[in-house]
Backbone as CSV, one residue per row, in Angstrom:
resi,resn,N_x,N_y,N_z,CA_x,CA_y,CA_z,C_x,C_y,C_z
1,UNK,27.510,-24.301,156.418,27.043,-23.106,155.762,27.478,-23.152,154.303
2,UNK,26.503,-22.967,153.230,27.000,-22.882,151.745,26.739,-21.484,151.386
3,UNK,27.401,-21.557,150.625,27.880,-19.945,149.660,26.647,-20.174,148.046
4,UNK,25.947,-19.243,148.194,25.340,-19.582,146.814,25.967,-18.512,146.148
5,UNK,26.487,-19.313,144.916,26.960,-18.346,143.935,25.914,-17.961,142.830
6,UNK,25.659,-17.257,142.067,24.902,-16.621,141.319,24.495,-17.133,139.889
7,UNK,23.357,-17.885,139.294,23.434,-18.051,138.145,23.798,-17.691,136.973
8,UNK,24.816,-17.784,136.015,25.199,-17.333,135.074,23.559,-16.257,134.131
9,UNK,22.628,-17.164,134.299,21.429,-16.296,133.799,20.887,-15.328,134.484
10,UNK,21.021,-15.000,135.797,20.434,-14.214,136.643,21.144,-12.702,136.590
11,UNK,20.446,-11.536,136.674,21.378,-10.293,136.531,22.106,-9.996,137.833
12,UNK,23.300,-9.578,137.475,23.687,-8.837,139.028,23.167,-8.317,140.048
13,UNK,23.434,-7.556,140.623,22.852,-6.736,141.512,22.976,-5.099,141.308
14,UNK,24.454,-4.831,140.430,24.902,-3.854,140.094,25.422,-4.113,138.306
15,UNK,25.285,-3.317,137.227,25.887,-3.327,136.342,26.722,-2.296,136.223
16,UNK,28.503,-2.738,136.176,29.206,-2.284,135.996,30.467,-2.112,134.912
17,UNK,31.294,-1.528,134.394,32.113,-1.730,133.147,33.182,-2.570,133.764
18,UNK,33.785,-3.696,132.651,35.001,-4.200,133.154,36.222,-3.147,132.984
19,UNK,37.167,-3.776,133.399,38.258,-3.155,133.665,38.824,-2.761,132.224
20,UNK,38.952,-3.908,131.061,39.238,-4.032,129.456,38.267,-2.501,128.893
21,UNK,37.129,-2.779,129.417,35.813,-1.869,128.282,36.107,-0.493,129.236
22,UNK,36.472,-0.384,130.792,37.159,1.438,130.797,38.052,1.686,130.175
23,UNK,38.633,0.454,129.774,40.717,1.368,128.983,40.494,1.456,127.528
24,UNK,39.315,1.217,126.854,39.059,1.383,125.687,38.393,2.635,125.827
25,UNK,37.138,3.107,126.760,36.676,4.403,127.367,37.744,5.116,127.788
26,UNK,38.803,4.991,128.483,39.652,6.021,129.148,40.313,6.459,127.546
27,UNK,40.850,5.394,127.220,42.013,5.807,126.204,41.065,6.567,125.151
28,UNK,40.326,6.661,124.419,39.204,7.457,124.043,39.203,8.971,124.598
29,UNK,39.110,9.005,125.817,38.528,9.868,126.611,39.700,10.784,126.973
30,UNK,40.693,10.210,127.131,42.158,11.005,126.823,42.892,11.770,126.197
31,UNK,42.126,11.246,124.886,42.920,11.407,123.429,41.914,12.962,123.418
32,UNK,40.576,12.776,123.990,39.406,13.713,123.269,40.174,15.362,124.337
33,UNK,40.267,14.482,125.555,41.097,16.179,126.398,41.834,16.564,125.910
34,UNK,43.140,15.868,125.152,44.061,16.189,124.222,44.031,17.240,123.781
35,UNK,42.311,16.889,123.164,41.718,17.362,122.062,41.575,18.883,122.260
36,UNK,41.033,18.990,123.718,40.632,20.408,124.389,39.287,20.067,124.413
37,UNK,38.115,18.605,123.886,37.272,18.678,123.493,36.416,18.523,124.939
38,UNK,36.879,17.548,125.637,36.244,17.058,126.957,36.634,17.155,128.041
39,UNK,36.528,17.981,129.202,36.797,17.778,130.253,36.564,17.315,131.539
40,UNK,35.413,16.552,131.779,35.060,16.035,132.775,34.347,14.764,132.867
41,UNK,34.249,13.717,133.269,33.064,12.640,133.183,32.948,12.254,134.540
42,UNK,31.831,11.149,134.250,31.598,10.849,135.584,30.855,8.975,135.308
43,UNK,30.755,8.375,136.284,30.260,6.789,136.341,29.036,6.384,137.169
44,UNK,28.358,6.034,136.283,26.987,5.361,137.494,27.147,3.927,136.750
45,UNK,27.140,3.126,138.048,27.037,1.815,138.225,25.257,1.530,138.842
46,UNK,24.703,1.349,137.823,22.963,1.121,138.275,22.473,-0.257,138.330
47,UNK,21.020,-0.336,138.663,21.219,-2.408,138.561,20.845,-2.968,137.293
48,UNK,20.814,-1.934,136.566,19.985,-2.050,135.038,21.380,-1.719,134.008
49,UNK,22.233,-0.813,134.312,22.833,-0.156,133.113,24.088,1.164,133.905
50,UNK,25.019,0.538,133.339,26.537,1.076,133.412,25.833,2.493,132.143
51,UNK,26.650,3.493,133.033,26.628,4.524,132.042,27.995,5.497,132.300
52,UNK,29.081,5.634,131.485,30.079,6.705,131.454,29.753,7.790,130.866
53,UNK,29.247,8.717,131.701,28.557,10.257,130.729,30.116,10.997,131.093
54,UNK,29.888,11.929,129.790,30.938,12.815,129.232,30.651,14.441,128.950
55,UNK,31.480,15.107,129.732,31.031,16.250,129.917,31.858,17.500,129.148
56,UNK,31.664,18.408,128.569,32.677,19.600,128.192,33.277,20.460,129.217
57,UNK,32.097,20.403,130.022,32.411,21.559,131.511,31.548,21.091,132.467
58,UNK,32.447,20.914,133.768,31.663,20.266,134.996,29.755,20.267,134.996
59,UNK,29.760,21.264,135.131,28.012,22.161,135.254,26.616,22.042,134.227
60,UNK,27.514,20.871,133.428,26.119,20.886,132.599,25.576,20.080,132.181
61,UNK,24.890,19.372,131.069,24.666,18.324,131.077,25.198,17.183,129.974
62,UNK,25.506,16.070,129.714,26.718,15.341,129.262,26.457,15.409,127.782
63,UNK,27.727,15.753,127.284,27.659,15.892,125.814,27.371,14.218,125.136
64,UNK,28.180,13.464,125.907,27.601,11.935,125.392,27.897,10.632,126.543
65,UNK,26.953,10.386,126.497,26.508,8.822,127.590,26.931,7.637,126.858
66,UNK,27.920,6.662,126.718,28.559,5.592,126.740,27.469,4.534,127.802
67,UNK,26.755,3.646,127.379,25.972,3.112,128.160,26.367,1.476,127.933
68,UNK,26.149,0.571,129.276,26.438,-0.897,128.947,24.741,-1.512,129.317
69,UNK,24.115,-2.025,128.454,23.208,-2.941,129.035,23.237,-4.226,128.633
70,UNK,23.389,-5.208,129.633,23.776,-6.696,129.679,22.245,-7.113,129.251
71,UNK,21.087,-6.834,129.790,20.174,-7.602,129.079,19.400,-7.331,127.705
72,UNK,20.886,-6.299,126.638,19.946,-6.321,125.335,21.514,-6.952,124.570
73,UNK,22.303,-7.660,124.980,23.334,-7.980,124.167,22.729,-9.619,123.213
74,UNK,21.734,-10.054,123.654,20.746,-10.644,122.846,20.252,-9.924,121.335
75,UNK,20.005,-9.013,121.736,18.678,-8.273,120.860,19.468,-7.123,119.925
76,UNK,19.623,-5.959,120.642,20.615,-4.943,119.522,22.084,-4.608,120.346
77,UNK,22.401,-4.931,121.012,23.571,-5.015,121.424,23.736,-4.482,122.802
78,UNK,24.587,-4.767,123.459,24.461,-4.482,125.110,25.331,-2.816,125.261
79,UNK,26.556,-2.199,124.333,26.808,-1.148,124.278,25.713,-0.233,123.305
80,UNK,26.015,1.488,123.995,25.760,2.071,123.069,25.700,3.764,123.667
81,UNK,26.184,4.324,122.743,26.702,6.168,122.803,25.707,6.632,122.196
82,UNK,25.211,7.839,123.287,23.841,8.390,123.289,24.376,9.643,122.949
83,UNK,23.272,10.526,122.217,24.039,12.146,121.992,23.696,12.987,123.056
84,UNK,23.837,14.214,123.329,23.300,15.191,123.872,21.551,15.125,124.146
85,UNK,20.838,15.036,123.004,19.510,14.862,122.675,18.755,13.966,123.223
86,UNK,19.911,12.816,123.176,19.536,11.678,123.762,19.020,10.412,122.185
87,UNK,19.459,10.620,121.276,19.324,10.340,119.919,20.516,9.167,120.507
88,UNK,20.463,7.793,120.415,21.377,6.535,120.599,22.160,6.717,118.520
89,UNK,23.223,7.493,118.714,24.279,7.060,117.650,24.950,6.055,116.932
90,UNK,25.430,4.782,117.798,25.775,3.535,117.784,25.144,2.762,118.450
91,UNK,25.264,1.312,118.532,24.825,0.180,119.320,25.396,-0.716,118.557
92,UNK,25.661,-1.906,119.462,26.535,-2.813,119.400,27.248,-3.452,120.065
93,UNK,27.068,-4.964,120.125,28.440,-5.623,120.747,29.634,-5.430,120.907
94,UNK,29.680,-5.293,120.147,31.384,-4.953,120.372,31.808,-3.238,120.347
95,UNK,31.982,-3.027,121.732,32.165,-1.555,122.616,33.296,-0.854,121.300
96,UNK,34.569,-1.428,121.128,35.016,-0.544,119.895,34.723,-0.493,119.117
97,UNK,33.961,-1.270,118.135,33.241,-0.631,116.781,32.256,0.425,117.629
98,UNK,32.022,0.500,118.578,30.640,1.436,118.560,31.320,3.020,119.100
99,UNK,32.715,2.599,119.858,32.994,3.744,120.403,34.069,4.663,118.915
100,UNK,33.780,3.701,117.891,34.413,4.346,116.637,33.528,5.806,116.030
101,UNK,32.457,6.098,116.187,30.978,6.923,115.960,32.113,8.090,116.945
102,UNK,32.907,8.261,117.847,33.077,9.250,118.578,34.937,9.177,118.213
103,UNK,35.431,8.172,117.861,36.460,8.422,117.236,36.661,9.298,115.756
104,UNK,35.604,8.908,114.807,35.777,10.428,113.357,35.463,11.635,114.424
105,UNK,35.160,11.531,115.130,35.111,13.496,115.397,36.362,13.654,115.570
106,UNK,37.085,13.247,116.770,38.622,13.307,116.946,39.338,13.669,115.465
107,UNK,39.155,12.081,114.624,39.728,12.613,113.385,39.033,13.724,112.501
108,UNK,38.079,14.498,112.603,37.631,15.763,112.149,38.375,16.703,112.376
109,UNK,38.548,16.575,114.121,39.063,17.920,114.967,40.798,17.858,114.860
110,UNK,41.729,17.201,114.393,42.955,16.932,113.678,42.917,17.272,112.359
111,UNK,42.053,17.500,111.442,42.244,17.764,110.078,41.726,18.929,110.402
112,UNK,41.534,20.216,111.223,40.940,21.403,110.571,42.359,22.156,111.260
């Protein structure tokens, strides 16, 4: 009996965040409760696209979506933080430059 393992080119079955790209999301996401700004999120692992949506209050709908898609890290980048509107803010490879777009608010909400 052989084990087929999965082509490096072929997509998963599930796209999910690594363990590195939640502690850059958590620690983010920590700092913002701190804040008083955020209190709730939640995780969908889909077969297309990781999404960490971010909520103010359980009941409504996410102030901002943190999204991973593996098949545009070719093209405009596989991260990217969506607004309320649904208006994409950042994009980019590299998850901390992009999760920086939600770091100046933090530093906004410290200077007033």
């Amino acid at each position: 009996m052989t084990i087929q393992t999965p082509s490096p080119f072929e997509a998963p079955a599930q796209v999910a965040f690594h363990r590195t790209e939640l502690a850059l999301i958590l620690g983010l996401y920590g700092r913002m409760v701190a804040a008083g700004e955020w209190r709730d999120y939640g995780i969908s692992n889909l077969r297309d696209i990781a999404v960490f949506s971010i909520f103010r209050r359980t009941a409504e709908n996410p102030l901002y979506r943190i999204e991973k898609h593996p098949r545009l890290r070719l093209r405009q980048g596989q991260y990217a933080v969506v607004g309320m509107d649904g208006q994409v803010l950042k994009r980019g490879n590299d998850l901390k430059s992009v999760l920086q777009v939600l770091e100046r608010k933090l530093i906004r909400l410290i200077e007033k």
